[in-house]
C-alpha positions in Angstrom: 54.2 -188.9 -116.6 55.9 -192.1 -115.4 58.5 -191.9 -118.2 59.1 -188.2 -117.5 60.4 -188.9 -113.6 62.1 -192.2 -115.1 64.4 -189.6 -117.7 64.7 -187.4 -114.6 66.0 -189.6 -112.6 68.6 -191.4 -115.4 69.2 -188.1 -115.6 70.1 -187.2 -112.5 72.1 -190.5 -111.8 74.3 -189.8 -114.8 74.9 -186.3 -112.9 75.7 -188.1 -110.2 78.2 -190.5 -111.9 79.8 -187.5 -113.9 80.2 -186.0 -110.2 81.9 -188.6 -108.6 84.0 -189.4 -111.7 85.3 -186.1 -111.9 85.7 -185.8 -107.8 88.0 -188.8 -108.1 90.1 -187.5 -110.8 90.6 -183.9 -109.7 92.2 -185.1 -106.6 94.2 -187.3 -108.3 95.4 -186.0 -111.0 95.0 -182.4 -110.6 92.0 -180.0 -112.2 94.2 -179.0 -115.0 95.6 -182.9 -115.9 91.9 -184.0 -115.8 89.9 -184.0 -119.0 86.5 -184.4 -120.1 87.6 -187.6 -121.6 89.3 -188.8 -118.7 86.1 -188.0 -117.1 83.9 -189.7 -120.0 86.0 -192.7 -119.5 85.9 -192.8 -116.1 82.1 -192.8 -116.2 82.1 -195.1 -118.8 80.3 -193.2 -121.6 80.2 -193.7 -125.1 81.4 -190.3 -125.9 82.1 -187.0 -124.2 78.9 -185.6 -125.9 76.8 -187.0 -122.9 78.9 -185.0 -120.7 77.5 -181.7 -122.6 74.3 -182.5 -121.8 74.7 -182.3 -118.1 78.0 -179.8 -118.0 78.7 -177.3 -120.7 82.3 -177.4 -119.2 84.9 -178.9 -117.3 84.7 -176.1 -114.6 81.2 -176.2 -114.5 81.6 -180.0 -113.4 84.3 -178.3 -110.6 82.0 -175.9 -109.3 79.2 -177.7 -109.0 81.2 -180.2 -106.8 82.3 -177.7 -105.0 78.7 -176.2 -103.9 77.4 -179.6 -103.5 80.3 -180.3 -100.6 79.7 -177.1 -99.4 75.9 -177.7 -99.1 76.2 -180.4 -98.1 78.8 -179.6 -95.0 76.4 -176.7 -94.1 73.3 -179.1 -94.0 75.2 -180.8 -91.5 76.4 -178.4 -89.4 72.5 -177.3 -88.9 71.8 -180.8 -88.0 74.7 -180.5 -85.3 73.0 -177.6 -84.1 69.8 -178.8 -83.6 71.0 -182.1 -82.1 73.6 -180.2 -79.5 73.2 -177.4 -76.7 76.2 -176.1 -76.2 78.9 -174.4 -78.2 81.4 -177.0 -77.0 79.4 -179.8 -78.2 78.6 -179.1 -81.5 82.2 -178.0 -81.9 83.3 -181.4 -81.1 80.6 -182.9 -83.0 81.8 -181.0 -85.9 85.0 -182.0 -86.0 84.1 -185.4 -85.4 81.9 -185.2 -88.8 85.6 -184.0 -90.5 87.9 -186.7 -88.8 84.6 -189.1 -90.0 84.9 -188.0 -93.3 88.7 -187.9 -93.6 88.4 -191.8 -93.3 84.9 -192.5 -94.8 85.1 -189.8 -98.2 88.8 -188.5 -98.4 88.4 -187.6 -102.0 85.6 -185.1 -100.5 88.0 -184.2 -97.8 91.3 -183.2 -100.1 89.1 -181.2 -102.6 87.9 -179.4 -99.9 91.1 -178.9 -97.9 93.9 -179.5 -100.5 92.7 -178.7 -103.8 93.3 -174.9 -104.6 89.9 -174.0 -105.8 90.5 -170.6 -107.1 93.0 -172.3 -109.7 89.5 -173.3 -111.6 87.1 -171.4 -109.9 88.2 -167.5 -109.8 85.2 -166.3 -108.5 84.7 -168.7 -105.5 84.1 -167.4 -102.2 86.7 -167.4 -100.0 86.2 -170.6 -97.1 85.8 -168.3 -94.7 82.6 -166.6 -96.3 81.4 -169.6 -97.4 77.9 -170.9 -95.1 79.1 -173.6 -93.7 82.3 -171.4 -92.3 80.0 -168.5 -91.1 78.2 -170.9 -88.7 81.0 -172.2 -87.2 82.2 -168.9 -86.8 78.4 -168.1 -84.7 79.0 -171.2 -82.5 82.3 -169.8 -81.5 80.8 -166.7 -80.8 78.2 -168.6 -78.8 80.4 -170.0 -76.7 82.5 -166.6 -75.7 79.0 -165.4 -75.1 78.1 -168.5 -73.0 81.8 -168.5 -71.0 83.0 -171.4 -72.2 85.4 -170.2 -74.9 87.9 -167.5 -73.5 87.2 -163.6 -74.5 88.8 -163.2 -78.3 87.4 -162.3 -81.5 85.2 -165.4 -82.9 87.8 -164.9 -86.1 90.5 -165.7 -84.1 88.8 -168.3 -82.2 88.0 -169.9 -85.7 91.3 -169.9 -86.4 93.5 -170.9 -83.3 91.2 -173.7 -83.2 90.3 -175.2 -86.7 94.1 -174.4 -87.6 95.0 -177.7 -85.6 92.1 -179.5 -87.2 92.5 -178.3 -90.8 96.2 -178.6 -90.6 96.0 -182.6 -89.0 93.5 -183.8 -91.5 95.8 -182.2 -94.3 98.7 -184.1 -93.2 96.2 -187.0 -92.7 95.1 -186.7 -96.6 99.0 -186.2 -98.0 99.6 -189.1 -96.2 102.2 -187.5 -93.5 100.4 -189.2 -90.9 100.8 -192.4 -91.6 97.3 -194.1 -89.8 93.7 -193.3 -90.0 92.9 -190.0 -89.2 90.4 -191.7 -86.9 93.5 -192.5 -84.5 94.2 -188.8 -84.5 90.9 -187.4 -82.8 90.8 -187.4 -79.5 94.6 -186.2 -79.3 93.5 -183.3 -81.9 90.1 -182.2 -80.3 91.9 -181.3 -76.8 95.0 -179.8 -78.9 92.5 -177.3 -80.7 89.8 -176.8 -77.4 92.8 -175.8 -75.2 93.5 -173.1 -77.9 90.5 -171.2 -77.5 88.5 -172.8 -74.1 88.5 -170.7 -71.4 90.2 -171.6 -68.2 
């Protein structure tokens, strides 16, 4: 029994490492200019057969990182919403989580935001379906319901006000904005809230 959770969990480190290999080199060098053997290498594997054992294919390595971040991101909006009241705070406690991870987990940051995912993964939601997405969109709608955010469609709210985010994070990834994304925030936050609060 001892042994069986000690496989597991090699296992599931080895996952892990494949994971975070392959995270790494996607945003890089591209999905397409990454191979299994870059990956293999990366991991620092004897042979690409380990790989198999874990990931029949490349893609499957690509769309389970792409679940796991947008788990992941979902998980955490739920804790937002448990820990915050109102609409406005967990909005800004949202986007403090992205601006957080911009600087902490970039690689996380540009597959999510830079990395066209449909490229490898046809049959991917689109972001705006996706969980994480859908209960942002609720929050907003919270808030026109609560007064604070001015009458509109939540849609529309979504986008007038994670377009500033998404689009100064981006610029933060590429490297446009030359400082931490960090030094950004506050400036951002009331760029995208006067958007969509209501006055």
């Amino acid at each position: 029994m001892d042994q069986e959770i000690e496989n597991i969990q090699i296992k599931s480190e080895v996952q892990d490492e494949i994971l975070l290999a392959a995270l790494k080199l996607f945003v890089e060098k591209g999905y397409f200019n990454t191979s299994l053997i870059d990956i293999k290498e990366a991991v620092g594997l004897k042979n690409a057969g380990t790989i198999y054992q874990h990931f029949k294919t490349k893609q499957m390595i690509a769309v389970q990182l792409h679940a796991n971040i947008l788990d992941s991101l979902s998980i955490s909006i739920d804790d937002i919403r448990r820990k915050n009241e109102k609409p406005s705070e967990q909005l800004r406690a949202i986007v403090d989580l992205l601006f957080k991870l911009t600087d902490d987990a970039p690689d996380v940051m540009r597959f999510l935001l830079i990395l066209n995912v449909k490229e490898f993964f046809p049959e991917a939601k689109p972001l705006h379906e996706t969980a994480a997405i859908i209960k942002i969109i609720r929050i907003i709608e919270a808030g026109i319901k609560a007064g604070e955010i001015r009458n509109t469609t939540p849609q529309l709210g979504y986008a007038h006000f994670f377009g500033v985010i998404d689009n100064t994070l981006r610029l933060a990834l590429t490297g446009f904005l030359d400082r931490k994304a960090d030094s950004y925030q506050s400036q951002t936050w009331l760029t995208a809230w006067n958007t969509i609060v209501k006055k």
